[in-house]
C-alpha positions, 0 to 999 in steps of 0.5 A: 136388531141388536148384537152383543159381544161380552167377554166371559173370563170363565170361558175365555172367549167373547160371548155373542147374543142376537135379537131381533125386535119388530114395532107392534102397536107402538111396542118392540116385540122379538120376531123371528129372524136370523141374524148373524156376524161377520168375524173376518171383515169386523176384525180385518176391514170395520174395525168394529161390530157388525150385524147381518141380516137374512134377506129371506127372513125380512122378507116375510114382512112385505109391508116393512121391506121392499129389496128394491126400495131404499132402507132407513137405518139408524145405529148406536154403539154401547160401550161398557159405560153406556146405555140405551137412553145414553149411547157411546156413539151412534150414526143416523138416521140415513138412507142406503140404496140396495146394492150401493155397499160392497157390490161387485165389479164385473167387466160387462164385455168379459167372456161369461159377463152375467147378461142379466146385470148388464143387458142394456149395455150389451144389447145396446153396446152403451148404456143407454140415458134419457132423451130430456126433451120428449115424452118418453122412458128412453132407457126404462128406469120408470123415470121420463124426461126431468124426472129422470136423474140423466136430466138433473142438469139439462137446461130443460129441467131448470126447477121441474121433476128432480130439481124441483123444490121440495123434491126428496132424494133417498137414493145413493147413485149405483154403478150400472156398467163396468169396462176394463182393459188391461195394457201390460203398463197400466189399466184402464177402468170405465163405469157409468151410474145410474145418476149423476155422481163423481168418481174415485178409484182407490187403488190399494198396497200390491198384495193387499187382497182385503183392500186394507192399506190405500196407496193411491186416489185416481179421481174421474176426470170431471173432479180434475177438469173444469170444462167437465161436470163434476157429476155425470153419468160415464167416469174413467179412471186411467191406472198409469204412468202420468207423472203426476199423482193428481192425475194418475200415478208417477209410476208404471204398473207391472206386466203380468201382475194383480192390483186391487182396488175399489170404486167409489162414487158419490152423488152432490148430495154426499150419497154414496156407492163403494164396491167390494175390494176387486182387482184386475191383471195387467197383461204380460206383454204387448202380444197379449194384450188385447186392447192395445191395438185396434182399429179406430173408425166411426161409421156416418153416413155419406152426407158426413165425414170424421176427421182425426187429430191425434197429436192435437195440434189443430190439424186434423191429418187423418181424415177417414176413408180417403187413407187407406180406402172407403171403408178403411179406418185409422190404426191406433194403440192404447197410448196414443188413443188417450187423448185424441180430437174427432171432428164430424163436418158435414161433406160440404163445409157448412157445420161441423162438431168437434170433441176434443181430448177424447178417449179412442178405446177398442172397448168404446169403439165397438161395432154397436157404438161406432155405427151412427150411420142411419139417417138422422143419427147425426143431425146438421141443416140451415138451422141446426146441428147436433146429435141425437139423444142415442148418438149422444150417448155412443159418443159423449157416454163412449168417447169421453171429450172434455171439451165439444165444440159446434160450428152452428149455421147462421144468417146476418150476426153470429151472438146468441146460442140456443139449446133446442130438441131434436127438431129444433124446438123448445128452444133455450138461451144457452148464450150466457151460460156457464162453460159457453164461448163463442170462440169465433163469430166469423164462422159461428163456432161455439164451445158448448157447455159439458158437452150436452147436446141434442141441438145447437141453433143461433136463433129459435126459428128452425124452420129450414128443411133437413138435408136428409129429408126427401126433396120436394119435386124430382126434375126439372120444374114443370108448370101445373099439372096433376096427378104425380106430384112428390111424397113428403116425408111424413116423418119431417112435415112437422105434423102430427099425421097418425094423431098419438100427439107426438110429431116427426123423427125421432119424436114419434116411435112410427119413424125410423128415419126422416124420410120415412112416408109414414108415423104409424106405429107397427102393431105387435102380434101377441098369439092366444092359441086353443089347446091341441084337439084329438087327432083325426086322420093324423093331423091335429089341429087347434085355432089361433086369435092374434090378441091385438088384432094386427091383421084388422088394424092394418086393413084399417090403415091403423098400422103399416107393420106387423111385428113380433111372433109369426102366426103358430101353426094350426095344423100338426102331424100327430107322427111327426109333430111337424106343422102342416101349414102355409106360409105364415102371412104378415110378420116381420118379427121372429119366430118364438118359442118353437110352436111358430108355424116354420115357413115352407122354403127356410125349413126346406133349406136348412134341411128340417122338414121335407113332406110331413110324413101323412102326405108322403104316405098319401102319395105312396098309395097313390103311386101303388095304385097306378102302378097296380091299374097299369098292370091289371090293364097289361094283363088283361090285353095279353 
């Protein structure tokens, strides 16, 4: 692709030439595709020639380009002197990234947020990352455990998938989830990306709406922090009066008023992503703010308790639920919740977590992240304590501690770490490792490195029982005897019981839970169904296959669940278009599409249906004729 921009003194203007070339039998030939220029950014932001590209035309080339795949680009600037053979300058070849230049910074829990871009985050709450320990795609990027950039530094994946050697990289890290909240002093801007990178928020002149003169740098805590990596996947990027420029500003921001600026962030490759120029909007006071005050609370279960440590002086003064009732949280603002100590301790003292300097924001406090209160969200017995890979990401991904520390069970001499799955299994020595102290071996407490979980153990055995699992017996212990006996959770035996070779919560995608009695899969229905026959007597009918044959798979003790679609309907009024049918039997998911069979009582009770109108009729008749048979018969007496 060339461009030329010569100057014509007879017009008086510079003369702009395009030509678009493609590769033919070792040969540049012209192609036909559009090519154009953008004046305003050359002039006021590149300070030098640009080329743009219709996407439409290159994709006529299937075999050339792919827009989601990464492109190869090289480039050389000719001056008045120069030629092809021997260009003024040139850049390349590199790689770039669809979407890593000049994209565009939405906040995903903004009203009208484009739920496309951001459909795992507000499905989710978070966005979701890599369980580096099992099988699975756990956030569906068609990347499993070490292949997946999320597991770049796990202790799992030491030389294996992205860390192998030889292992090429093309792609610079892009910005999957952006959240902003705006305070009437200063801002608050989180984002995750897609791979580890660093991150850096350029903050531009007041006024300057094309991002042309920088003002400030405010770097990602893990550039600043030692005890935080310097590529992760969740950044902030605190705009405030810290009084210090290597942290933030020295400064405030004003109330009511427009700053521009633009993110940056750069994989430990020196790949890199930098957005369109943006801006946000203080508030104009505290009553309008609406993050400034809020409710902080994290939902556990019984078994677990959250303690708060606000002024960080090692005192946790406020412990959840025993203030101001059960259910009752801790009032927190904006400024005091930017560095705050969470612990979650086991109700009985035995283990605990602590997350130290972590941000309490309304935005990472919402209700999908707070919740952590299913069995297993949360793990801790004789053996072990952590947290699950989702649990890790609401509040690692969310909360943002610089430093986590764990007081892990132990028996005899308190000296060895190890880093373990969920189950505590494939275990690996974490005792030397950079970013570990055992900071007291009384009672086991170790600060953990990066704050990576899933679970902590002092030994590689993990062979206790979990605290959420169900017991063994009921009672008192009786002698022999048979019959009742006790059911074990199939879902914490360590057994692999349905033979799909994945074993136990949260392992096996059959458990919801620990306690659950069995690791079978539910079986989705996925409905075929025959085109609508002819309409006989007022009622047309068709018929109905479950592709996946549920129904069978569970009589076969295959699967214990039905979900997905309801069976549809077989049977309609041709007046009405009401489904004539019984109660769909087996499913337990929704109702797609509007052709599902609607249950009797639901449409009774929200008012949609009564009779199909045929029965009705039916009935109607039915009525004259007694009615008529009465008479005759009143008659016929007189």
């Amino acid at each position: 692709m060339k461009y030329s921009s010569v100057w014509n003194a007879t017009l008086s203007k510079a003369v702009e030439t395009f030509n678009a070339y493609k590769c033919d039998d070792s040969s540049w030939k012209a192609t036909d595709i559009k090519l154009s220029a953008w004046k305003k950014k050359m002039c006021s932001e590149i300070g030098g020639p640009m080329i743009a590209v219709e996407k439409a035309d290159l994709s006529r080339f299937p075999t050339l380009y792919n827009s989601t795949e990464d492109m190869r680009v090289y480039v050389a600037a000719i001056g008045n002197s120069g030629n092809v053979s021997s260009p003024t300058d040139w850049a390349g070849p590199g790689w770039t990234t669809p979407g890593s230049v000049d994209f565009e910074i939405n906040n995903a829990f903004a009203y009208g947020a484009n739920t496309n871009l951001f459909e795992d985050i507000l499905r989710n709450g978070f966005v979701r990352g890599e369980d580096c320990f099992n099988t699975y795609d756990d956030d569906g990027d068609g990347n499993i455990d070490c292949n997946d950039w999320d597991c770049q530094y796990s202790s799992q994946c030491t030389n294996l998938g992205v860390n192998a050697a030889g292992y090429i990289d093309t792609s610079a890290p892009l910005v999957t989830g952006v959240s902003i909240e705006e305070y009437p002093d200063s801002a608050l801007i989180m984002y995750d990306t897609n791979k580890p990178a660093n991150g850096t928020l350029e903050l531009y002149n007041y006024g300057d709406t094309q991002c042309l003169n920088r003002s400030y740098v405010i770097y990602d805590v893990g550039v600043l922090n030692a005890n935080v990596r310097d590529y992760k996947l969740w950044h902030t990027a605190l705009i405030y009066n810290a009084n210090n420029t290597n942290i933030s500003l020295n400064w405030p921001l004003v109330s009511g008023s427009t700053y521009n600026y633009k993110l940056k962030v750069c994989d430990s490759n020196g790949k890199c992503s930098v957005s369109r120029c943006s801006s946000f909007k203080t508030s104009s006071s505290l009553a309008d703010c609406a993050y400034c005050r809020f409710v902080a609370r994290i939902s556990v279960s019984s078994s677990w308790n959250v303690s708060y440590d606000v002024n960080r002086d090692g005192t946790y003064e406020h412990l959840q639920g025993q203030v101001c009732g059960p259910n009752a949280g801790m009032k927190m603002n904006y400024t005091d919740g930017r560095k705050v100590n969470v612990k979650l301790a086991k109700t009985d003292g035995s283990v605990y977590m602590e997350f130290l300097n972590a941000s309490l924001t309304k935005s990472g406090l919402n209700d999908k992240v707070r919740t952590i209160s299913s069995s297993g969200d949360v793990i801790g017995d004789t053996a072990k304590v952590g947290l699950t890979s989702e649990t890790r990401d609401k509040i690692v991904n969310n909360l943002h501690p610089e430093i986590c520390r764990v007081k892990i069970p132990f028996s005899g001499t308190c000296d060895a770490l190890y880093h373990c799955d969920d189950n505590g299994a494939n275990c690996i020595d974490r005792t030397t490792a950079t970013g570990v102290t055992l900071l007291n071996a009384t009672t086991c407490l170790w600060q953990i490195p990066y704050c990576e979980f899933s679970t902590y153990s002092e030994s590689t055995s993990s062979s206790s029982s979990s605290s959420s699992s169900s017991s063994s017996s009921s009672g008192g212990g009786g002698g022999g005897g048979g019959g009742g006996g006790s059911s074990v959770a199939a879902c914490n035996d360590k057994k692999d019981n349905d033979g799909d070779g994945l074993i136990d919560y949260p392992k096996d995608k059959g458990c919801d839970s620990e306690t659950d009695l069995s690791e079978l899969d539910a079986c989705k229905q996925d409905w075929l169904c025959d085109a609508w026959g002819e309409c006989k007597n007022g009622i047309k009918t068709r018929s109905c296959v479950d592709k996946n044959d549920c129904e069978a798979k569970k009589k076969a003790g295959k699967t214990d669940a039905l979900k997905g679609a309801v069976k549809p309907a077989a049977a309609e009024s041709c007046e009405t278009g009401l489904a004539i049918t019984t109660t769909p039997t087996g499913a337990e998911g929704v109702k797609e599409g509007g052709t599902g069979a609607l249950i009797l009582e639901e449409a009774q009770k929200a008012g949609k249906i009564q009779f199909p109108w045929l029965y009705a009729k039916i009935g109607l008749a039915v009525l004259a004729a007694v009615a008529l048979a009465l008479i005759l018969r009143r008659l016929k007496k007189d």
